[in-house]
NUGUPA-572456 format. One record per residue (C-alpha): residue number from 1; residue in one letter; x, y, z. Coordinates in steps of 0.05 Angstrom, whole numbers. Example, Ala and Ser with C-alpha at 12.3 -4.5 7.8 and 13.67 -1.06 7.14 Angstrom:
DOMI    k  r      px      py      pz
DOMI    1  A     246     -90     156
DOMI    2  S     273     -21     143
***
This chain:
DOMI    k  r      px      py      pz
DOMI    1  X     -48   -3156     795
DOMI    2  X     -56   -3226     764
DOMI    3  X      15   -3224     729
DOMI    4  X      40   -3232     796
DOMI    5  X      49   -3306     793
DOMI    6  X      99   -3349     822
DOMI    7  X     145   -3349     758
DOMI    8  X     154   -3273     772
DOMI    9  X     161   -3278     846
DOMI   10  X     222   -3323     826
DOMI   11  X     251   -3275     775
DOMI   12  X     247   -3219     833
DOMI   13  X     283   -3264     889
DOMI   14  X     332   -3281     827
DOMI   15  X     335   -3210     807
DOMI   16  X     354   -3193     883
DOMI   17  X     404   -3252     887
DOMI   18  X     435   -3219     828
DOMI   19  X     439   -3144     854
DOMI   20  X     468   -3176     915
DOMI   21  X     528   -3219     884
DOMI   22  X     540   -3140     848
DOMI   23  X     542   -3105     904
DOMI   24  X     576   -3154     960
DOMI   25  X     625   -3199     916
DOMI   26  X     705   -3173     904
DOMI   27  X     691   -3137     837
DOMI   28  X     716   -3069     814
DOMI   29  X     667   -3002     808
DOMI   30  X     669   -3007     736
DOMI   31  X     641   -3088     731
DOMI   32  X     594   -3061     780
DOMI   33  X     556   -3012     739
DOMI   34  X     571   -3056     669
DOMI   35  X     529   -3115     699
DOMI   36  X     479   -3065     718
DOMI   37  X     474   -3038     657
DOMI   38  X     481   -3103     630
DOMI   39  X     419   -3126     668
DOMI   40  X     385   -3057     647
DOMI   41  X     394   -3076     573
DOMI   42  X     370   -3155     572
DOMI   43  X     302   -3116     593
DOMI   44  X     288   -3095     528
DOMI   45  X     299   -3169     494
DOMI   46  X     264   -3201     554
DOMI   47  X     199   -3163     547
DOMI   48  X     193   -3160     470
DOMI   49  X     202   -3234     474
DOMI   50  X     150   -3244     535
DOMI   51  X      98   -3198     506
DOMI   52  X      82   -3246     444
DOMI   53  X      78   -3309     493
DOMI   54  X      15   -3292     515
DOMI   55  X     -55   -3258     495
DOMI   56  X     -70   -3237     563
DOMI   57  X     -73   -3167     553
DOMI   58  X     -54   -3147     637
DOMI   59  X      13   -3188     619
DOMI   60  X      19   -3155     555
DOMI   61  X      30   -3080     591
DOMI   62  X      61   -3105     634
DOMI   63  X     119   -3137     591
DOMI   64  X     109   -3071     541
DOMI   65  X     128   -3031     601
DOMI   66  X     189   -3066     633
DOMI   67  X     211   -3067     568
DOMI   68  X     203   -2979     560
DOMI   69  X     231   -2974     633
DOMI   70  X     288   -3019     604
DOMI   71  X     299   -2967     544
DOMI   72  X     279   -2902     586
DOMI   73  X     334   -2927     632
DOMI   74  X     384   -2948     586
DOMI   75  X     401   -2871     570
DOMI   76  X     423   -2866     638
DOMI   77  X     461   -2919     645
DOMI   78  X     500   -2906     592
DOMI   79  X     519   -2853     620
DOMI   80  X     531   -2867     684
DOMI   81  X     582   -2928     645
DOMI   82  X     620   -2871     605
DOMI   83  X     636   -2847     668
DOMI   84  X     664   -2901     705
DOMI   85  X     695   -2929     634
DOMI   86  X     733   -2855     638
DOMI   87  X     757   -2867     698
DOMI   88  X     717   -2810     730
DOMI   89  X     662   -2849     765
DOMI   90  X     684   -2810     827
DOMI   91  X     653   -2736     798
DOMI   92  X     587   -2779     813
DOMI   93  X     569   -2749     877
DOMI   94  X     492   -2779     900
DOMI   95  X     464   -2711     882
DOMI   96  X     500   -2705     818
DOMI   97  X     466   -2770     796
DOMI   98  X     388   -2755     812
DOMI   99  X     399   -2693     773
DOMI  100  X     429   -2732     720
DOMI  101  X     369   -2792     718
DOMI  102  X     312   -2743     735
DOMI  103  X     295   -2727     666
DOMI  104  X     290   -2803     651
DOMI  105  X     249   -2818     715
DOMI  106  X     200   -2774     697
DOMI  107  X     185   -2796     622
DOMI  108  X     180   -2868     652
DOMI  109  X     133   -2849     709
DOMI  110  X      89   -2807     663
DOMI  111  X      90   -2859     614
DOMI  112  X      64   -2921     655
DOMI  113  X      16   -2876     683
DOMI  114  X      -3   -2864     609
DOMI  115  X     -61   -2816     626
DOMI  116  X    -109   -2813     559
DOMI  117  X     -54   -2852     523
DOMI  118  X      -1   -2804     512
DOMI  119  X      50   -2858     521
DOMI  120  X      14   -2916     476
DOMI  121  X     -48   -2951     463
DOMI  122  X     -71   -3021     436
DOMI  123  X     -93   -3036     377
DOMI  124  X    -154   -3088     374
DOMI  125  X    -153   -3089     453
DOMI  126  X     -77   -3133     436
DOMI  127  X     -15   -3085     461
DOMI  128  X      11   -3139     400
DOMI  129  X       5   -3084     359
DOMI  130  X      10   -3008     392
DOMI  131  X       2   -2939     372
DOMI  132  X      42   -2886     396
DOMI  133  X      36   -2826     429
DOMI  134  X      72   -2761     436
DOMI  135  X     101   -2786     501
DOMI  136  X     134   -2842     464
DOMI  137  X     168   -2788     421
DOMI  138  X     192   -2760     479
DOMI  139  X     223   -2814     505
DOMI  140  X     255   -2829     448
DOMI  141  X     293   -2750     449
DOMI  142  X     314   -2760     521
DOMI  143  X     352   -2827     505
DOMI  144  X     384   -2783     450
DOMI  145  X     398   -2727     491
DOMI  146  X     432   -2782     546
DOMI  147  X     472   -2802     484
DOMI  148  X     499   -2730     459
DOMI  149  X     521   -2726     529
DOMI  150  X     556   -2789     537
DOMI  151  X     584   -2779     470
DOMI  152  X     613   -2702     493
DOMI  153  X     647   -2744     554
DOMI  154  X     677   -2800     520
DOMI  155  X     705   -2752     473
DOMI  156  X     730   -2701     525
DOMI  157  X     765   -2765     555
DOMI  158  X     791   -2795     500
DOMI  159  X     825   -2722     492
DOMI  160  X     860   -2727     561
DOMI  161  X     885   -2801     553
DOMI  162  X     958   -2806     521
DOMI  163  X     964   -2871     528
DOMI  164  X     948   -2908     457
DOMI  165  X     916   -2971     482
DOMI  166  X     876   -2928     528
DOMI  167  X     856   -2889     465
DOMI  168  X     832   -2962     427
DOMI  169  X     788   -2981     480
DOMI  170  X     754   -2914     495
DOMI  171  X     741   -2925     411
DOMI  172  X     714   -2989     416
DOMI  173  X     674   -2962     471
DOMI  174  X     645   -2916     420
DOMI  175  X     636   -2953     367
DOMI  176  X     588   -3002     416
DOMI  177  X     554   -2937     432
DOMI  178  X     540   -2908     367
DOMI  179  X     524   -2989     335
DOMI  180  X     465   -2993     391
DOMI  181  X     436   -2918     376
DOMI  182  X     436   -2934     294
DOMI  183  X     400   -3006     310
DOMI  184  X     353   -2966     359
DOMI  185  X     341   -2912     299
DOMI  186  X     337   -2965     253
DOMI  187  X     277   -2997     293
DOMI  188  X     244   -2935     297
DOMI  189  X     236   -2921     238
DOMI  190  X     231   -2987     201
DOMI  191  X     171   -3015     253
DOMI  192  X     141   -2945     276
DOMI  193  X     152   -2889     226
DOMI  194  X     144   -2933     162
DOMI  195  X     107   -2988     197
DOMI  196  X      50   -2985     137
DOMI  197  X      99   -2992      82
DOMI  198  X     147   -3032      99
DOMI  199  X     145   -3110     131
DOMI  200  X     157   -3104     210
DOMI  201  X     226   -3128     222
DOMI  202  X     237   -3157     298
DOMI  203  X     298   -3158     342
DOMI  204  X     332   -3092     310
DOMI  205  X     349   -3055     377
DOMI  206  X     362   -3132     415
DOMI  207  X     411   -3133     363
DOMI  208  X     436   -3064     370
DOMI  209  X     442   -3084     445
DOMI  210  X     484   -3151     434
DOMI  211  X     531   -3117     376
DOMI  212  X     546   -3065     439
DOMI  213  X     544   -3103     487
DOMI  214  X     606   -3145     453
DOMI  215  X     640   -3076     449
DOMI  216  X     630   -3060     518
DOMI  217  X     656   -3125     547
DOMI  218  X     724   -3112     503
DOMI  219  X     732   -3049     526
DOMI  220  X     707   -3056     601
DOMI  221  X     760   -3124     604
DOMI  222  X     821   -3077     581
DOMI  223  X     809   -3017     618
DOMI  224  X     779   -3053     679
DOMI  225  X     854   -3072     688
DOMI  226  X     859   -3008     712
DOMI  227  X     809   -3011     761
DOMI  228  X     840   -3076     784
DOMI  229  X     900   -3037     804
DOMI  230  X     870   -2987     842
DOMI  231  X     834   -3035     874
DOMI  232  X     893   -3075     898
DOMI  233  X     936   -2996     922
DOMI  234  X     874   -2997     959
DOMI  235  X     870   -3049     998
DOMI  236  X     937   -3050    1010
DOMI  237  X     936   -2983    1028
DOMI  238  X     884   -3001    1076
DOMI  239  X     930   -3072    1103
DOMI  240  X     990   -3019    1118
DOMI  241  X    1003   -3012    1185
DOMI  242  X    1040   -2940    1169
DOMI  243  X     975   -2901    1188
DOMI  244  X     955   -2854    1123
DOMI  245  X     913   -2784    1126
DOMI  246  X     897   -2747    1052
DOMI  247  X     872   -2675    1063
DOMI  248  X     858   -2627    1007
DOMI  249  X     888   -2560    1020
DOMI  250  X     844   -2541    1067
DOMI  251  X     857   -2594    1105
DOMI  252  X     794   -2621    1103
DOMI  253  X     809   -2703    1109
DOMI  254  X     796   -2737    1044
DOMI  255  X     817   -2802    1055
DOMI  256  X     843   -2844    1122
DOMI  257  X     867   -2923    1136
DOMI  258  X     859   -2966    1190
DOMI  259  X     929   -2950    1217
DOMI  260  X     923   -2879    1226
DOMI  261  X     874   -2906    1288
DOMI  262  X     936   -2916    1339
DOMI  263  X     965   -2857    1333
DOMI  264  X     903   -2802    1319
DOMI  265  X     827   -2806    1325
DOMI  266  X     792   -2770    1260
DOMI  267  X     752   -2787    1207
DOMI  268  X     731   -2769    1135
DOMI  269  X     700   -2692    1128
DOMI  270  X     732   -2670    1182
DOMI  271  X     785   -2608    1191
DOMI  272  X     858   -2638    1213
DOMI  273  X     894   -2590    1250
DOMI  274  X     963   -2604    1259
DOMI  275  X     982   -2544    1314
DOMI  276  X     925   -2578    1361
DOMI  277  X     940   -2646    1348
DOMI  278  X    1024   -2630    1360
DOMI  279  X    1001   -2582    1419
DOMI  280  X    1008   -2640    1480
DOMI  281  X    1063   -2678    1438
DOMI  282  X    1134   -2682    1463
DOMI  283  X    1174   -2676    1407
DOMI  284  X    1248   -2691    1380
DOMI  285  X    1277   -2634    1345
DOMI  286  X    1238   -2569    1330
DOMI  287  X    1170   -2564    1330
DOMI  288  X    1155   -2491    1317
DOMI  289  X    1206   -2504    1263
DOMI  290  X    1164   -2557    1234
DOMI  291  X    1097   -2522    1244
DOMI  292  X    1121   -2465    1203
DOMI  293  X    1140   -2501    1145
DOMI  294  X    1076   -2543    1147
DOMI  295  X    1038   -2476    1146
DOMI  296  X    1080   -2430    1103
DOMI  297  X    1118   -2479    1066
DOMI  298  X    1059   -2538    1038
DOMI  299  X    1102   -2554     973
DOMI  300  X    1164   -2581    1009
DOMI  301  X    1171   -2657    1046
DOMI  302  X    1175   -2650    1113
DOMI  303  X    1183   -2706    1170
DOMI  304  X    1197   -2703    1241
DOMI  305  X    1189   -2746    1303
DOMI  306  X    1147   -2754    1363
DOMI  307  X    1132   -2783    1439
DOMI  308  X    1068   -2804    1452
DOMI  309  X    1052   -2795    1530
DOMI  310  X    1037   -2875    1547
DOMI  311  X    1059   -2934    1584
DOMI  312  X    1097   -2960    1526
DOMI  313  X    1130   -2891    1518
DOMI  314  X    1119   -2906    1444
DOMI  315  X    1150   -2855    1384
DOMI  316  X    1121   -2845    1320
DOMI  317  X    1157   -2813    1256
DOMI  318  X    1104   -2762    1222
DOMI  319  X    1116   -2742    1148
DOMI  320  X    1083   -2696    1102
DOMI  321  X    1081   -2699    1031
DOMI  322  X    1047   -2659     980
DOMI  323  X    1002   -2676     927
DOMI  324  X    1009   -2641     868
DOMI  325  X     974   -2645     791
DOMI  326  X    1012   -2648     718
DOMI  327  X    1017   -2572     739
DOMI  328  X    1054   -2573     791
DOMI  329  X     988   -2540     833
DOMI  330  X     982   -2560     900
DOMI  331  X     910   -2607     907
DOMI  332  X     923   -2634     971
DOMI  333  X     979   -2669    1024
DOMI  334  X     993   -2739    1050
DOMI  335  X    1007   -2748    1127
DOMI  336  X    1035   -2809    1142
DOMI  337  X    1055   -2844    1220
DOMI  338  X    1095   -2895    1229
DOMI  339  X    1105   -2927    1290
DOMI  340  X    1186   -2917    1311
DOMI  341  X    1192   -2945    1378
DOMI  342  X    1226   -3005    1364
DOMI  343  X    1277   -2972    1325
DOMI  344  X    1293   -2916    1378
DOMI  345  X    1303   -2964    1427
DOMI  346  X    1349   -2995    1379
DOMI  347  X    1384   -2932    1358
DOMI  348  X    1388   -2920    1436
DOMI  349  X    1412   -2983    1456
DOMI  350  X    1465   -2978    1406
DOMI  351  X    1481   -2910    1421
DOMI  352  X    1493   -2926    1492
DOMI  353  X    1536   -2991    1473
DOMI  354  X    1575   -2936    1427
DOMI  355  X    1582   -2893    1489
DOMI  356  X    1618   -2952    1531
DOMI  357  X    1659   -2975    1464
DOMI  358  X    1682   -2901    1455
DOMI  359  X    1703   -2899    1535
DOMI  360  X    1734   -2965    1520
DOMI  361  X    1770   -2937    1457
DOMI  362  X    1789   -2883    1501
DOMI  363  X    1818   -2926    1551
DOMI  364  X    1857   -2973    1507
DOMI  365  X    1891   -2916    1464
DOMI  366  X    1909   -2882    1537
DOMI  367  X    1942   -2950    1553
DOMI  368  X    1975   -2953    1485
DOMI  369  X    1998   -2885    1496
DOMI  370  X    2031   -2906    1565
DOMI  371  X    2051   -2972    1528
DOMI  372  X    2089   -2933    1472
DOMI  373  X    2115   -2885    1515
DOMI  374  X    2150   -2941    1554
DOMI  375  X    2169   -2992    1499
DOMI  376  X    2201   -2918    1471
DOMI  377  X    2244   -2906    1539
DOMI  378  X    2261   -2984    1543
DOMI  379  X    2288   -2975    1478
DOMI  380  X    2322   -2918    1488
DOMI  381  X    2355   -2948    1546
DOMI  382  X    2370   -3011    1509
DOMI  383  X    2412   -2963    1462
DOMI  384  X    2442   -2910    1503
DOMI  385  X    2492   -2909    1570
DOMI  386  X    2445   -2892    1621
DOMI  387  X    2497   -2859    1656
DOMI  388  X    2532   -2813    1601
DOMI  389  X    2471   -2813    1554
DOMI  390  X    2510   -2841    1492
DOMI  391  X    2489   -2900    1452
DOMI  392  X    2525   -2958    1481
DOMI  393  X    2575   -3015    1444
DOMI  394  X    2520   -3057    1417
DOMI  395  X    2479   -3002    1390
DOMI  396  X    2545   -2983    1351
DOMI  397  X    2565   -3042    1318
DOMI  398  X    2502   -3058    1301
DOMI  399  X    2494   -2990    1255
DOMI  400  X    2563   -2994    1234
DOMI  401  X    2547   -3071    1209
DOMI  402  X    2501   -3033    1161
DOMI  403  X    2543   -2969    1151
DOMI  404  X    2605   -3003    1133
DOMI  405  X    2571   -3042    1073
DOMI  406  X    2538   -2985    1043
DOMI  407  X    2599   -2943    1045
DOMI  408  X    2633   -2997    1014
DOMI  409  X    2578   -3007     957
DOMI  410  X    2574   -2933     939
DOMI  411  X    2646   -2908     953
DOMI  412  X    2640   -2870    1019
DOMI  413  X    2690   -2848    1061
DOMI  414  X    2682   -2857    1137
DOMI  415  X    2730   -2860    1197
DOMI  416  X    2727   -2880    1273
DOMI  417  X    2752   -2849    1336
DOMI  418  X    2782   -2893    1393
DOMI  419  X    2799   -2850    1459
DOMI  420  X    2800   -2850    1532
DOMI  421  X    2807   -2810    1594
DOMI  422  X    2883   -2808    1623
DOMI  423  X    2893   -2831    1694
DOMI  424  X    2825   -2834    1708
DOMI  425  X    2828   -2894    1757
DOMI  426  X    2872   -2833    1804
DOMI  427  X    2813   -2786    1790
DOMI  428  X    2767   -2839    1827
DOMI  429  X    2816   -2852    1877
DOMI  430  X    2831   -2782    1900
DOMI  431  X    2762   -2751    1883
DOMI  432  X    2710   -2811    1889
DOMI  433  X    2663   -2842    1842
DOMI  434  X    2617   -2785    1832
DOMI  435  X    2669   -2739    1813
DOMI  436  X    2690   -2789    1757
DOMI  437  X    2617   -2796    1735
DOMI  438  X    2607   -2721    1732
DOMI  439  X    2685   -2726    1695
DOMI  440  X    2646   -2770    1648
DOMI  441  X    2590   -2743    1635
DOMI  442  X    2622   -2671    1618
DOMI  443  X    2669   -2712    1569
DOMI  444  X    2615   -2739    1532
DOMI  445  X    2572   -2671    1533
DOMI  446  X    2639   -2635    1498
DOMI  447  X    2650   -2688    1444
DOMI  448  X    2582   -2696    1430
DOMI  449  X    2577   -2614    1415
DOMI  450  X    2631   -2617    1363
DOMI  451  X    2607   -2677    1320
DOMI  452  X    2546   -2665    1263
DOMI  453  X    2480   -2696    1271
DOMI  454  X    2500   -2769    1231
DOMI  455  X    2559   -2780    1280
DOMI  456  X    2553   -2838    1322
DOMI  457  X    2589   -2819    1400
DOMI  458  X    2580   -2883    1437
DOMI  459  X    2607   -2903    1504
DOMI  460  X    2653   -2964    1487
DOMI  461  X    2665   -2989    1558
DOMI  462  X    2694   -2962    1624
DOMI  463  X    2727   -2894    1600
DOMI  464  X    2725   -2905    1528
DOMI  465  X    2696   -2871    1482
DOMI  466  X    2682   -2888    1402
DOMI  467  X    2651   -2841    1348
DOMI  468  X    2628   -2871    1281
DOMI  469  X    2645   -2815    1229
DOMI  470  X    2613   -2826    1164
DOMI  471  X    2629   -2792    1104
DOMI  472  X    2697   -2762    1134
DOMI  473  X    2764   -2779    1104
DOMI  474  X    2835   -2782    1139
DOMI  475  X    2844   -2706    1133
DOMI  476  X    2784   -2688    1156
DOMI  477  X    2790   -2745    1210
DOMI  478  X    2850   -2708    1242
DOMI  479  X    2822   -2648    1244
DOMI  480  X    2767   -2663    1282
DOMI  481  X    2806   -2703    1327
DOMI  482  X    2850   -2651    1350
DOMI  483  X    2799   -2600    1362
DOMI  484  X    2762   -2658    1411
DOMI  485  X    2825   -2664    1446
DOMI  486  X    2833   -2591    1457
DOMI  487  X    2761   -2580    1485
DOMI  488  X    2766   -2635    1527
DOMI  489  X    2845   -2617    1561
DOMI  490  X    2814   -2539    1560
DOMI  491  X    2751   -2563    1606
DOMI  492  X    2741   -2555    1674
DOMI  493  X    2708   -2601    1730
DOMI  494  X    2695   -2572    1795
DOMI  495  X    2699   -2621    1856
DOMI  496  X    2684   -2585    1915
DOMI  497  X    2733   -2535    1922
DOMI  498  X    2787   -2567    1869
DOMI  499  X    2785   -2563    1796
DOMI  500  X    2788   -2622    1759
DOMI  501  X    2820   -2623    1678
DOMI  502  X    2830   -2691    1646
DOMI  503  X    2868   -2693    1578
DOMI  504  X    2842   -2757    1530
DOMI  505  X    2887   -2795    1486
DOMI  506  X    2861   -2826    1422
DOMI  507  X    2866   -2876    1357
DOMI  508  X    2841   -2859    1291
DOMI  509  X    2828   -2903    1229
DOMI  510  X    2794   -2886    1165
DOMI  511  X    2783   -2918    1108
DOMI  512  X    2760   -2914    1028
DOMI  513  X    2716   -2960     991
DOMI  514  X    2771   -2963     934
DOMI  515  X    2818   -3004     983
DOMI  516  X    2774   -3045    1025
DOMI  517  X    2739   -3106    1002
DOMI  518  X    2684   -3133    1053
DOMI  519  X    2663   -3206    1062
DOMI  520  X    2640   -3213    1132
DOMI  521  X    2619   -3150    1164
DOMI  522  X    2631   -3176    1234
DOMI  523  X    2710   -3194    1213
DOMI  524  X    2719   -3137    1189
DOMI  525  X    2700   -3090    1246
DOMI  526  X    2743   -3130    1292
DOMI  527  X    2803   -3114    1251
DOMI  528  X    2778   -3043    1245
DOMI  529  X    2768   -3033    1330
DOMI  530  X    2825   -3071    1338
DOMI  531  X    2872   -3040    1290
DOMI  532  X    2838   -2968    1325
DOMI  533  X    2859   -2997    1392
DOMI  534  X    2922   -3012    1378
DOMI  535  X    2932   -2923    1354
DOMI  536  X    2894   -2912    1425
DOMI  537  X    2948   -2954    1467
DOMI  538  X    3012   -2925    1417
DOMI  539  X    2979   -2856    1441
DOMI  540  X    2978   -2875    1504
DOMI  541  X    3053   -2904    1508
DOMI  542  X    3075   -2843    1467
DOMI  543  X    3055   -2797    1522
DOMI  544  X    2985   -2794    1529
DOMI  545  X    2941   -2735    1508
DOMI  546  X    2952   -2750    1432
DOMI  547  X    2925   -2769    1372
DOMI  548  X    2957   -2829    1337
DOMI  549  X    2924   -2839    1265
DOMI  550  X    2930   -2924    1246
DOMI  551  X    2958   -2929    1172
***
């Protein structure tokens, strides 16, 4: 063991500094396994080189050997790069990989042991110059064996990738593959096979390994971008505080974050069952419905909401999505929590706050309602003769202000009625106030039944009467007014055991667009009332229970 000298101690603690930074720094799976291959491949330079700095024949193995562990290894490690460069570095399961690097392990062990030189023997008692054995040859088929099978599975994936620049770097990938097997063929058979014949050439394969190596750091920088981004879902996936479960479809856990911890205890391997983790829940909504759709129904997106039976009362939204491949088959589901408290108690609060504005709303349109109802009757009242229920003198002029323009502007006809109640001041006298109210009232109740729906009966003051008759021309006028007259002289009013008939005697004007010009509409229905009044009074001096037409 006199290689072991400080100078190699150093290399080992340097070696183990550099396996460390690997496996503890921030780098993605795929930089990982380059550098280690990487490291794997400077081997075979590194010993070559070493091996012809000294005649020490101990350090001479022992360089000739780290370099053949270099090579027997390199097989392997190329493979185990195709993988991750393929993106399936995750098919690698522990067991997987022993089966995969046994072969090489076993040439490499069998060839340091080198019983009765199978592997290689010196020439001259100097390892300078070697002959080899059939357990070199060996060797030499595994690595090719390691590279038919790498080749088969950067084929296979270059046949799944679409994308094109995916497609150029699993080439160049290649091409650094197939450059460092023709250099390693190349050495074989220039410095072994033909080694007699032809001028030993050095540093073929340690330039295979640098032309390839140049490939592989291309094509690991481009696709590693990948890896980068799955790196960063990762971790953020990880940062989330929405808690995460992946289960394959037998809900076996695949994958979990650190928020799923709050809300259920489980880890990877194990069987979730979602009836025994709902069973003590108290949920919102149905639960048997959502159980059945989770267990008959895995293809659909389902979400629902529960109360967790704590201090804090807290509730938590659970969703379940499926996970499905380019075929639409079902590989697996995504159960996500997130915690909802915060936003029930917001939706409750404001719920609640709805509650009082709706009893408020409730209250305010009731007291709009009463509002309306007596702005209507004040309005009414403002209008009508509370006593008689006509409109009143204000309420009349003010339509007939309007009327009496239009009529004028589109050639309308319209007439008015003037009358009163004869001798009603003896009716009061001999039968008291009441009677003449009820006298009155009966009046207005028998005019009003004989005039159309757009006549205007309003109580003009003290016994007298006016009606507003549009559209209604002299003829028509006098017609009417005589039939009013009638019903009113033919009606009876009972007080107490007496009967009670009035007669009315009444002025009529109407007038035609064609002969009146309007300038002030207030002017004009003064002469118009008071040429009426002056047919009422000519009615009245003529007799009394007449109708006296003004010309």
């Amino acid at each position: 063991m006199a290689f072991i000298r400080p100078d190699f101690i150093l290399f080992a603690f340097l070696f183990c500094l550099f396996v460390g930074v690997i496996a503890f720094n921030r780098i993605t799976s795929t930089h990982k396994v380059y550098l280690a291959f990487h490291f794997i491949m400077m081997m075979w330079p590194l010993g070559q080189f070493s091996v012809r700095m000294t005649d020490i024949p101990e350090y001479q193995l022992f360089f000739i050997n780290m370099s053949f562990v270099a090579m027997g290894m390199l097989g392997p490690g190329w493979l185990v790069f195709v993988f991750f460069l393929t993106g399936r570095g995750s098919q690698l399961k522990p067991s997987k990989l022993l089966l995969y690097i046994s072969p090489s392990i076993l040439c490499i062990i069998v060839s340091m042991w080198n019983p009765d030189h199978i592997f290689m023997s010196p020439v001259s008692g100097s390892y300078l110059e070697r002959m080899y054995g059939p357990m070199f040859w060996l060797l030499v088929l595994v690595q090719f064996a390691y590279f038919f099978t790498a080749l088969m599975n950067m084929f296979q994936a270059m046949k799944a990738v679409t994308a094109v620049y995916q497609r150029k770097q699993l080439a160049l990938a290649l091409i650094g593959m197939f450059v460092l097997t023709g250099f390693g063929l190349l050495d074989v058979l220039v410095n072994v096979l033909l080694d007699r014949w032809l001028p030993v050439v050095p540093g073929l394969t340690a330039s295979g390994i640098l032309l390839s190596d140049l490939c592989f750091v291309i094509a690991i920088y481009r696709f590693g971008m990948l890896d980068l981004l799955s790196m960063a879902q990762r971790d953020l996936i990880e940062h989330m505080t929405t808690g995460i479960i992946v289960i394959d479809d037998n809900c076996k856990v695949l994958e979990i974050n650190r928020g799923v911890s709050p809300f259920v205890q489980t880890s990877k391997g194990e069987v979730f069952e979602m009836d025994k983790f709902l069973s003590p829940m108290q949920t919102q909504g149905e639960v048997y419905e959502f159980l059945y759709r989770y267990n008959h129904h895995p293809y659909e997106r389902i979400q629902m909401e529960y109360a967790i039976q704590d201090a804090a009362g807290r509730h938590v939204s659970i969703q379940i999505s499926p996970i499905l491949d380019e075929r639409k088959s079902l590989l697996g589901r995504m159960i996500t929590f997130h915690d909802v408290s915060e936003l029930r108690k917001l939706v409750d609060e404001m719920n609640r706050k709805n509650e009082a504005l709706h009893e408020r709303n409730l209250e305010l349109i009731t007291i709009q309602e009463e509002l309306f109802r007596v702005n209507t009757k004040l309005e009414q009242m403002a209008i009508t003769d509370v006593l008689t229920g006509c409109y009143n003198r204000r309420y009349l002029l003010q339509q007939m202000e309007h009327e009496v323009l239009l009529n004028v502007r589109y050639q309308i006809p319209f007439s008015v009625f003037l009358f009163d109640i004869d001798f009603f001041k003896q009716i009061n006298d001999r039968h008291g106030h009441l009677v003449g109210d009820e006298v009155l009232r009966s009046i207005a109740d028998i005019v009003r039944s004989k005039l159309r729906r757009t006549d205007i009966l309003a109580r003009y003051g003290g016994e007298e009467f006016t009606v507003y008759l549009p559209h209604t021309n002299r003829e028509q006028a006098e017609l009417l007014a005589d039939r009013i007259m009638h019903a009113v002289s033919s009606n009876i009013v009972m007080a107490g055991d007496e009967q009670v008939q009035v007669t009315i005697s009444m002025g009529v004007v109407s007038e035609y667009s064609e002969e009146v010009s309007i300038e002030d509409p207030k002017e004009y229905l003064r002469d118009l009332f008071s040429r009426v009044d002056a047919a009422l009074y000519k009615a009245k001096n003529e007799g009394r229970n007449r109708v006296v037409t003004a010309y």
